[in-house]
N, C-alpha and C positions, 0 to 999 in steps of 0.2 A: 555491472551485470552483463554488461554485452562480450566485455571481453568471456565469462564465464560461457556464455553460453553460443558464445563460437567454437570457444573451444569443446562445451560440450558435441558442438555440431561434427566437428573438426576427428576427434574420437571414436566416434558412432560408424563416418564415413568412413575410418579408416577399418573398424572392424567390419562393416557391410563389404566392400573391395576384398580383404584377408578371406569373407566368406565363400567371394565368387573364385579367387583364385592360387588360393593357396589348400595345402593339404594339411590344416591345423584342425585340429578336432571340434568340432561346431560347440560342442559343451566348455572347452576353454574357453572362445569366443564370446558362449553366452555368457557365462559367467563374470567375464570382464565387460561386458556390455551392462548386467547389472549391477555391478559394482562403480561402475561409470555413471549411473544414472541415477544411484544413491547419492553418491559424494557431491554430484550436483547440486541434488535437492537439499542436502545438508549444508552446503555455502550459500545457496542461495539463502535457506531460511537464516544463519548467520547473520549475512550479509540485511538483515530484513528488507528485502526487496519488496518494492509493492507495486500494484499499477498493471497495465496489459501486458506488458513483459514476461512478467512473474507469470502472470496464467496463462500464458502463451508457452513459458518454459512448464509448469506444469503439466500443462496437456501434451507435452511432448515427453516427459518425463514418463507419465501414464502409458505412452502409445508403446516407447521402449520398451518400456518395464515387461510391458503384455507383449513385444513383437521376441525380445527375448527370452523372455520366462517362457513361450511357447517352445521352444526347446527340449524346456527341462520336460516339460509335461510330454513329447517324444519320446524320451529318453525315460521318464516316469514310467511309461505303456509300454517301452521296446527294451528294456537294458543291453539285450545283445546287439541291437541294432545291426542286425545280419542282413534284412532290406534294404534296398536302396527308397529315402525314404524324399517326398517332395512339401516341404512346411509353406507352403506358402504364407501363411501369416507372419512365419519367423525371418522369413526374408523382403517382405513388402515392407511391414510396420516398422522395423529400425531404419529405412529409408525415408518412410515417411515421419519420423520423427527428426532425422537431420534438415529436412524441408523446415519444418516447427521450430527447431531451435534457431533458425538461420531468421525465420520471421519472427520467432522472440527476440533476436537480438536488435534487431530494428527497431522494434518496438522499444515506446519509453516505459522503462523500471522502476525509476526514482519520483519523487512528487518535491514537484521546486517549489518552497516558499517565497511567493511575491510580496517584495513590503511593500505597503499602502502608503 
């Protein structure tokens, strides 16, 4: 689980960066930000992770999901998007979910059976 959810961290950070400095269209962005943050949640449950990890990645999962889907809901409101438009939640919340993942991956995952 830790290595997942470095790498979830690892993905995030790299689309947050693409946001500040590249000219890719925010709505590809988000959309690979959500589709990043599905696949996680979908190997993690595979994987049946459990323990502070797991909800650690969850809540960071959640934070995503909302920092990026706030986006779409921009883009929901503006389709032409001929303002220049300031999302702050779309650009804090995926940040502060690579903080989350990075402290879910610390966190232990697994539950070790101790034999008596």
């Amino acid at each position: 689980m830790r290595s997942l959810f470095l790498a979830a961290a690892a993905a995030h950070a790299v689309l947050v960066a693409v946001l500040f400095t590249a000219s890719v269209d925010v709505m590809l962005l988000s959309g690979i930000g959500i589709v990043a943050t599905l696949v996680t949640g979908v190997v993690g449950l595979v994987r049946k992770g459990i323990g502070a990890g797991m909800w650690a990645g969850a809540v960071a999962g959640l934070i995503a999901l909302l920092g990026w889907g706030s986006w779409l809901l921009v883009w929901a409101t503006d389709p032409d998007r001929n303002d220049p438009v300031i999302n702050v939640w779309g650009i804090l919340l995926p940040g502060l979910a690579v903080i989350i993942y990075l402290v879910a991956a610390a966190l232990p995952s697994t539950r070790r059976d101790v034999a008596g």
